[in-house]
N, CA, C and O atoms as CSV, one atom per row, in Angstrom:
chain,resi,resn,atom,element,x,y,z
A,1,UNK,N,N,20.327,39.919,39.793
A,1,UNK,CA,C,19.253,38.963,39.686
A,1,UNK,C,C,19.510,37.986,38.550
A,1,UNK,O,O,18.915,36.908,38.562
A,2,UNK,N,N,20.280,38.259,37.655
A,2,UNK,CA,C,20.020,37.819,36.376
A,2,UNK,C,C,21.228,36.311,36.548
A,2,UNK,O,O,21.100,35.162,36.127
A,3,UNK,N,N,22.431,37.007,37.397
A,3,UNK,CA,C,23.899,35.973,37.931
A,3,UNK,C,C,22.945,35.281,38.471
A,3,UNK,O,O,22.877,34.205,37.879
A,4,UNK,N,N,21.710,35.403,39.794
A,4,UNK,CA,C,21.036,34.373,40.475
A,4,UNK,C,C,20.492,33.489,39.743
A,4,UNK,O,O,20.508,32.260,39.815
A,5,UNK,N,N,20.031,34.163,39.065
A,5,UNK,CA,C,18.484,33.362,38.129
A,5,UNK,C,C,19.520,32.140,37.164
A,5,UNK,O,O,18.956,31.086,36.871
A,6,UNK,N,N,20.629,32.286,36.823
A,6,UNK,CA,C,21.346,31.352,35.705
A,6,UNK,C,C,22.210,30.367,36.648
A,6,UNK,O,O,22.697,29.392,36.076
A,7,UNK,N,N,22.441,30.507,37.958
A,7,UNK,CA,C,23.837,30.097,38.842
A,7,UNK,C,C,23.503,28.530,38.736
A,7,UNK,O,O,24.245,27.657,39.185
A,8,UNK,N,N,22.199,28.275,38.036
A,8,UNK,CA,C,21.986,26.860,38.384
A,8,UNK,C,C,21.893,25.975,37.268
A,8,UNK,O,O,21.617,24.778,37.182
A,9,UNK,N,N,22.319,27.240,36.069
A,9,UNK,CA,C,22.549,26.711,34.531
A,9,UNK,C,C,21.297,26.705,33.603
A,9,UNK,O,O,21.254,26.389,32.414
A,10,UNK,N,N,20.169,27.177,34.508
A,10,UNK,CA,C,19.003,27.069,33.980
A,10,UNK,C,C,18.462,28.195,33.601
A,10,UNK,O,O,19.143,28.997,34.239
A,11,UNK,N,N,17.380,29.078,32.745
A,11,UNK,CA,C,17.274,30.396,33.033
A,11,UNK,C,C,15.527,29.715,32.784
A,11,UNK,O,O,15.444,29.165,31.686
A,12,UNK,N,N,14.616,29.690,33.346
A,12,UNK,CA,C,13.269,29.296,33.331
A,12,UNK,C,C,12.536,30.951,32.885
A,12,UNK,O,O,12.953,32.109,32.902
A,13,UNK,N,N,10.952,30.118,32.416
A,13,UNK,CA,C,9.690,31.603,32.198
A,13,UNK,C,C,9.991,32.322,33.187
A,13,UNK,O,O,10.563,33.411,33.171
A,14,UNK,N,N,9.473,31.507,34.399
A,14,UNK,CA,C,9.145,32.270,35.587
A,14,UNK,C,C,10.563,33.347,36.199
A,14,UNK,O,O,10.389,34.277,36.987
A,15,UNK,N,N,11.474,33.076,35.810
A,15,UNK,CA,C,12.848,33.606,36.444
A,15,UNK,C,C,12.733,34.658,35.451
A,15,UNK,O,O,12.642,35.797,35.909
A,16,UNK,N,N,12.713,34.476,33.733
A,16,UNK,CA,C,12.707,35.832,33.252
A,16,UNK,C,C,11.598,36.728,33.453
A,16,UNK,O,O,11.823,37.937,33.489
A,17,UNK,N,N,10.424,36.281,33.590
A,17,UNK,CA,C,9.624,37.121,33.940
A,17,UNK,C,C,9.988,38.123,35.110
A,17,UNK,O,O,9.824,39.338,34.994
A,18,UNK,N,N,10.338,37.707,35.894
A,18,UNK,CA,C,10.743,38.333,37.420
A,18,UNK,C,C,11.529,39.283,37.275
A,18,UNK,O,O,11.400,40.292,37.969
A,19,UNK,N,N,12.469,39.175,36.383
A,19,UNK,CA,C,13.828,39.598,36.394
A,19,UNK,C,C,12.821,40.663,35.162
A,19,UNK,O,O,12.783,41.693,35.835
A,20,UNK,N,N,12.321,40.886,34.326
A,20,UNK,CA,C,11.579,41.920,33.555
A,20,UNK,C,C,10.496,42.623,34.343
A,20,UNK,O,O,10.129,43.724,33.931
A,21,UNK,N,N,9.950,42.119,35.414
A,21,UNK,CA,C,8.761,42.736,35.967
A,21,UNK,C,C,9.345,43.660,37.298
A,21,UNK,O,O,8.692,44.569,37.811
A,22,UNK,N,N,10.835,43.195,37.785
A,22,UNK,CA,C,11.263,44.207,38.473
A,22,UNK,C,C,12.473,45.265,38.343
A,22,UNK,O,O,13.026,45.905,39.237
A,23,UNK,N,N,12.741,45.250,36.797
A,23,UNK,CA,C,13.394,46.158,36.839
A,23,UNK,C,C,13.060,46.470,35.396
A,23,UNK,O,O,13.777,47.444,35.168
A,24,UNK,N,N,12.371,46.198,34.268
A,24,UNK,CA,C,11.749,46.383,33.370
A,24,UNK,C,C,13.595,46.173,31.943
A,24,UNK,O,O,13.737,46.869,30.938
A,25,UNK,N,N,14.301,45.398,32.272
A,25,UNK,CA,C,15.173,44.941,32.086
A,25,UNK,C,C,14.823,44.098,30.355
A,25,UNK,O,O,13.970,43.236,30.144
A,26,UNK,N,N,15.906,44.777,29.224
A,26,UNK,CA,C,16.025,43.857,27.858
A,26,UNK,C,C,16.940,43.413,28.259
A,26,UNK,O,O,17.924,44.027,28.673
A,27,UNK,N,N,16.728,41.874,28.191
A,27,UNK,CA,C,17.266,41.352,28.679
A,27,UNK,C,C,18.467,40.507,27.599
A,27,UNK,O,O,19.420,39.848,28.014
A,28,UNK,N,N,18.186,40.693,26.451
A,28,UNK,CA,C,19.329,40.800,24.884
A,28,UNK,C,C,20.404,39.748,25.598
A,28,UNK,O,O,20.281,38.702,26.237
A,29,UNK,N,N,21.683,40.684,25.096
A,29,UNK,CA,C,22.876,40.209,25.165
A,29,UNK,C,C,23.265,39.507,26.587
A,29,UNK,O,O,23.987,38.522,26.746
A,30,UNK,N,N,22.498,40.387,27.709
A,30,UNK,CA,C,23.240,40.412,29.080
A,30,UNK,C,C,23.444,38.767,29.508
A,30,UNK,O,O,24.423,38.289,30.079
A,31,UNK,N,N,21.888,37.865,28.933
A,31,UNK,CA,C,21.648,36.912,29.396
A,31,UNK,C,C,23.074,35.578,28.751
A,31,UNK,O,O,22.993,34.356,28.874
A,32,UNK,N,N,23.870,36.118,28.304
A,32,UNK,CA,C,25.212,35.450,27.880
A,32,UNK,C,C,26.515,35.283,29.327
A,32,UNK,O,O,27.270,34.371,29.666
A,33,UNK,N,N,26.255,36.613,29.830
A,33,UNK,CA,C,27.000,37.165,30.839
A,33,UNK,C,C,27.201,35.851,32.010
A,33,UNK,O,O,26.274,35.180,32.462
A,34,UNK,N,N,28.914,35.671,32.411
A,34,UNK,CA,C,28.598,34.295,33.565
A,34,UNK,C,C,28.363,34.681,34.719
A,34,UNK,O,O,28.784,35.820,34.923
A,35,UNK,N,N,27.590,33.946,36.032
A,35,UNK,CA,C,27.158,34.263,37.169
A,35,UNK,C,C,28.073,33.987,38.039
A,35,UNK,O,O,28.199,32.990,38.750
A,36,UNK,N,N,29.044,35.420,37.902
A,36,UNK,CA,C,30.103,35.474,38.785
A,36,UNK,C,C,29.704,35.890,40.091
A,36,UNK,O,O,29.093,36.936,39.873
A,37,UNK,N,N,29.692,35.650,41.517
A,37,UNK,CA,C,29.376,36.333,42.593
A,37,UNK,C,C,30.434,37.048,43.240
A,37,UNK,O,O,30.251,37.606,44.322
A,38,UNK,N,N,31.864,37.065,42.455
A,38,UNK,CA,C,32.791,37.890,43.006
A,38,UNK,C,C,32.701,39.028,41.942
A,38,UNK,O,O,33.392,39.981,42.301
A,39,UNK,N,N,32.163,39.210,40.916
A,39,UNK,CA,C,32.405,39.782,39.918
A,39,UNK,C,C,30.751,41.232,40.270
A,39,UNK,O,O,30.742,42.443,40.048
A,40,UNK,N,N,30.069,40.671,40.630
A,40,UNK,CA,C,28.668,40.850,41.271
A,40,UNK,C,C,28.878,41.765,42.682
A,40,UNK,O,O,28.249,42.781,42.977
A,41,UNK,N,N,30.088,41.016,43.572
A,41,UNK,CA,C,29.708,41.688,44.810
A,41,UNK,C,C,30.786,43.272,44.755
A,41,UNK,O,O,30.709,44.233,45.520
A,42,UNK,N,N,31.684,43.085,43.641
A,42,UNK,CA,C,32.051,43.923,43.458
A,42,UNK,C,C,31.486,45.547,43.195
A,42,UNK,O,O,32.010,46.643,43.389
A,43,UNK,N,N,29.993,45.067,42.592
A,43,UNK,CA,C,29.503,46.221,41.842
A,43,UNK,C,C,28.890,47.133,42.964
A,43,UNK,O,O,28.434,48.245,42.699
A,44,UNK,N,N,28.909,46.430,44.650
A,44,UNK,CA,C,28.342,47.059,45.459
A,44,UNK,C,C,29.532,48.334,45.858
A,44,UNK,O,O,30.728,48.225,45.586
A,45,UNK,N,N,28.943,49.482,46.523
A,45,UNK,CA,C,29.550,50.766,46.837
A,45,UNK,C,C,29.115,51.117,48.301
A,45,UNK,O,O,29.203,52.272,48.718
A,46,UNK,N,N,28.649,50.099,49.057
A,46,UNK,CA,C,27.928,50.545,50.334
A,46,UNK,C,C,27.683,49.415,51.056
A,46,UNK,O,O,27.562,48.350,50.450
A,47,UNK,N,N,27.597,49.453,52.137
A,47,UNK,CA,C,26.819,48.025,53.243
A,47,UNK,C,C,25.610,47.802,52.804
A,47,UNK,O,O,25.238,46.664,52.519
A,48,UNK,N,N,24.649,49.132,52.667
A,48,UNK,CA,C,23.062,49.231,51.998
A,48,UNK,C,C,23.125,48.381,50.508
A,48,UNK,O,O,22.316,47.471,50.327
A,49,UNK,N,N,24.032,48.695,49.559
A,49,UNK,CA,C,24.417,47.963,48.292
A,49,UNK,C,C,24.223,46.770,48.497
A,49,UNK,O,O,23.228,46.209,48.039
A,50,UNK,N,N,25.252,46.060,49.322
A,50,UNK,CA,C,25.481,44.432,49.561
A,50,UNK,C,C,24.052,43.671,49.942
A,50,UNK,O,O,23.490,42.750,49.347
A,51,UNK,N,N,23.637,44.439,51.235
A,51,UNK,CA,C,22.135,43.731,50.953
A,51,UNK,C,C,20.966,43.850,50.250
A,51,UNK,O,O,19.861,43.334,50.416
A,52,UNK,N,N,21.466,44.747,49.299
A,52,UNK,CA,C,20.212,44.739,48.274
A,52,UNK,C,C,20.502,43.767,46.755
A,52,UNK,O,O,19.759,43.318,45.883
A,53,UNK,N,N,21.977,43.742,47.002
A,53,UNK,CA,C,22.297,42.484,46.093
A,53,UNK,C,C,21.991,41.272,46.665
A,53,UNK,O,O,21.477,40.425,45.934
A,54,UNK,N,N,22.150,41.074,47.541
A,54,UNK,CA,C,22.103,40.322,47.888
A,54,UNK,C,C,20.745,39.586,48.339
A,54,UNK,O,O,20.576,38.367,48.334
A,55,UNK,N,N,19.783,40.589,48.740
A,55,UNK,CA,C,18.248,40.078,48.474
A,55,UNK,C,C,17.423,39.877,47.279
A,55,UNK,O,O,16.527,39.032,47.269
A,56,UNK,N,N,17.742,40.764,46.080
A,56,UNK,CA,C,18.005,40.443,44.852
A,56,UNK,C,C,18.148,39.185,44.802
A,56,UNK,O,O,17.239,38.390,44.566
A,57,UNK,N,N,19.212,38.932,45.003
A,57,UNK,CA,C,19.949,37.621,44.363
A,57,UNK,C,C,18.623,36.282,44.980
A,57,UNK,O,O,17.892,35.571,44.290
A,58,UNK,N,N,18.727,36.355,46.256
A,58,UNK,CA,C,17.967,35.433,46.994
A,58,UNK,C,C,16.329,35.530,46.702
A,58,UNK,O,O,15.684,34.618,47.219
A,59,UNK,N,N,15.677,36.376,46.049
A,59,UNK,CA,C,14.604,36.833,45.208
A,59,UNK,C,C,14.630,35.809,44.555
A,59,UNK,O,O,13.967,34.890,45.037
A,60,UNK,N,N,15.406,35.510,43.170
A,60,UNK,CA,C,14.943,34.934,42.375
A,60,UNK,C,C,15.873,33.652,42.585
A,60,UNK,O,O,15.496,32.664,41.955
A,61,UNK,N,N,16.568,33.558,43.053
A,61,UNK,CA,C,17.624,32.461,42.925
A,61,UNK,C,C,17.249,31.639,44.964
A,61,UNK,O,O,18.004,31.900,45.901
A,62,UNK,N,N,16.058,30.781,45.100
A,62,UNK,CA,C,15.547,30.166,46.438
A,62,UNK,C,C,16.337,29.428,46.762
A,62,UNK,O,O,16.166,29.329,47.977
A,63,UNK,N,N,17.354,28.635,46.404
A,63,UNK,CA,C,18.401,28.138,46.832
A,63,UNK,C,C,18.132,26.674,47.526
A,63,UNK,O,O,18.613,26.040,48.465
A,64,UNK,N,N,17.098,26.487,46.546
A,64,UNK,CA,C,16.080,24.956,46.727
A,64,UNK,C,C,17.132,24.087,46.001
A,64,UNK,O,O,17.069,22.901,46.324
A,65,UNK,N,N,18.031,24.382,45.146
A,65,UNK,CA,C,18.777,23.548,44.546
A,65,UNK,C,C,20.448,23.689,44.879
A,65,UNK,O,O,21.053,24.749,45.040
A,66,UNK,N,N,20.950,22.464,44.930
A,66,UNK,CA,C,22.428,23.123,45.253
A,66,UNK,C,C,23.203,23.990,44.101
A,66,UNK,O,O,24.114,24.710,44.510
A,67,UNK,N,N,23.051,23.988,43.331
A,67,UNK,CA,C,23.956,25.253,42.573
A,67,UNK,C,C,23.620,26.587,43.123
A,67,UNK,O,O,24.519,27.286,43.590
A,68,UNK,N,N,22.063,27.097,43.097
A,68,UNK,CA,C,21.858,28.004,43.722
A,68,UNK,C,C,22.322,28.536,44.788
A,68,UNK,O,O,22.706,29.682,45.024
A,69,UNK,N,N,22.235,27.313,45.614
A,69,UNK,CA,C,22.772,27.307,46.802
A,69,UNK,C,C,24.278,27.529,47.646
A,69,UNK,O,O,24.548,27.955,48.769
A,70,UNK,N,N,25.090,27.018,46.514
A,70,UNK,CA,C,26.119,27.569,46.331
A,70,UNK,C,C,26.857,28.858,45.788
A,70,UNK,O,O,27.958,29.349,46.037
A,71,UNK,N,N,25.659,29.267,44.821
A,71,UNK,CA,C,25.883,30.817,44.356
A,71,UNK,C,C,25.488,31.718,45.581
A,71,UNK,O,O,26.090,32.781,45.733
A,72,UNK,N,N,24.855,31.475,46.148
A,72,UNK,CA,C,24.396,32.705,47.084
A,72,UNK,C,C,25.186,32.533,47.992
A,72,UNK,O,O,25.556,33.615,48.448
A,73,UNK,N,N,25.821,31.304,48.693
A,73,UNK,CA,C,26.542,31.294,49.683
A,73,UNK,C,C,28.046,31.846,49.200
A,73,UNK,O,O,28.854,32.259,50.032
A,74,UNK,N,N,28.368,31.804,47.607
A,74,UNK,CA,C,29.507,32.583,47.256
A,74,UNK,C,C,29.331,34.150,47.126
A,74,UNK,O,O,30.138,35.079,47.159
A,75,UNK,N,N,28.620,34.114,47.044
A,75,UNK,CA,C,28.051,35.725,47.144
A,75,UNK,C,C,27.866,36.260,48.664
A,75,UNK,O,O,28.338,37.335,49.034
A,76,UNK,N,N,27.188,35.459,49.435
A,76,UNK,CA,C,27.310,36.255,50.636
A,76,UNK,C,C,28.982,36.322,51.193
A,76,UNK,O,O,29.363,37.227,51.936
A,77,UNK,N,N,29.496,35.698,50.917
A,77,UNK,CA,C,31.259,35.532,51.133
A,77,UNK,C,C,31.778,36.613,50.840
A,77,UNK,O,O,32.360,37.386,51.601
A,78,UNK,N,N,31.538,36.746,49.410
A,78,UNK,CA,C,32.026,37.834,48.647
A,78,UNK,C,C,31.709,38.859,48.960
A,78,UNK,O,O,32.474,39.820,48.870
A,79,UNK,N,N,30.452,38.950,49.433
A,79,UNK,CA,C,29.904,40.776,50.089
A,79,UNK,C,C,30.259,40.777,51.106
A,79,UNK,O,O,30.223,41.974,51.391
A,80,UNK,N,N,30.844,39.922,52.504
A,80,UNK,CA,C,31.663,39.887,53.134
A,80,UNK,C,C,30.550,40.494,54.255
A,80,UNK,O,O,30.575,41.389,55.100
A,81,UNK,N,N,29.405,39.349,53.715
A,81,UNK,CA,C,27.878,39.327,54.969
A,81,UNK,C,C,27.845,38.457,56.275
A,81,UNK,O,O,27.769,37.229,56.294
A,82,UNK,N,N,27.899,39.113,57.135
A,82,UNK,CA,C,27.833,37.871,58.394
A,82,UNK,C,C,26.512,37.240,58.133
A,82,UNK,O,O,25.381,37.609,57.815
A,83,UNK,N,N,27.354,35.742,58.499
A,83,UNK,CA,C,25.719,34.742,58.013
A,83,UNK,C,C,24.787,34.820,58.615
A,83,UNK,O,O,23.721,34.480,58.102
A,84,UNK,N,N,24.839,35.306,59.957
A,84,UNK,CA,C,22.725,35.734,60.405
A,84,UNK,C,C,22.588,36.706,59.717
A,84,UNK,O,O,21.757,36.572,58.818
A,85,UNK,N,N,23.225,37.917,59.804
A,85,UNK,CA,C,22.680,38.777,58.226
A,85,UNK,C,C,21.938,38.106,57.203
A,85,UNK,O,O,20.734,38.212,56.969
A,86,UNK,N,N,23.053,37.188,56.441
A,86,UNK,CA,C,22.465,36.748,55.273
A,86,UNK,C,C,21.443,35.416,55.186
A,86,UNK,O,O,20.777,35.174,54.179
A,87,UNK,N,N,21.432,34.846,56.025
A,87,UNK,CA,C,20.137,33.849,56.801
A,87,UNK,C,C,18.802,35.234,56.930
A,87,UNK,O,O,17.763,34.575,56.928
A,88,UNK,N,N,18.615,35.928,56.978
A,88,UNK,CA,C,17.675,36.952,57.922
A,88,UNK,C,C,17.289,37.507,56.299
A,88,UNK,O,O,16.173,37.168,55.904
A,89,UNK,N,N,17.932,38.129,55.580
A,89,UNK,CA,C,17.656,38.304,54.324
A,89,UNK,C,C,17.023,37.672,53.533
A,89,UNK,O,O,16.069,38.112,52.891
A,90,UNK,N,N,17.577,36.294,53.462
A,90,UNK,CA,C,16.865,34.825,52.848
A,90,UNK,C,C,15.551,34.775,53.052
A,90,UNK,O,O,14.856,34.512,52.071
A,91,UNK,N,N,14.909,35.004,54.320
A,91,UNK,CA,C,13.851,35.153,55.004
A,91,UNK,C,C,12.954,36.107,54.822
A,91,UNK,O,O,11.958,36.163,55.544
């Protein structure tokens, strides 16, 4: 959530709030960390994994802007999501 919430260079209230209210997350040092989506899809261990990163991701990161928009579409790449999958998720 946290790679989503920054992919657009921005980190807003409303994005940290989100990112603290669903995983109760100090959010300290991490928020330095770059919003890699190959680095991200790596951390998955399962098909179940990938789309929960991946709805995560699309949670906080709406993809109303093109950076966003480009992070998630590098991320669904990277989790190696067929795109009605990851269209259907978005949703």
């Amino acid at each position: 959530m946290i790679a989503a919430a920054k992919a657009d260079g921005e980190l807003t209230d409303a994005e940290i709030t989100l990112i603290k209210d669903h995983d109760g997350t100090e959010l300290g040092d991490i928020l330095d960390q770059e919003a890699d989506p190959r680095a991200i899809a790596k951390l998955a261990d399962s098909e179940q994994a990938e789309r929960e990163i991946y709805a995560a991701s699309c949670r906080i990161a709406n993809g109303l802007n093109e950076k966003e928009r480009d992070y998630l579409d590098d991320l669904a790449m990277a989790l190696r999501l067929d795109p009605e999958l990851a269209a259907r998720i978005e949703t």
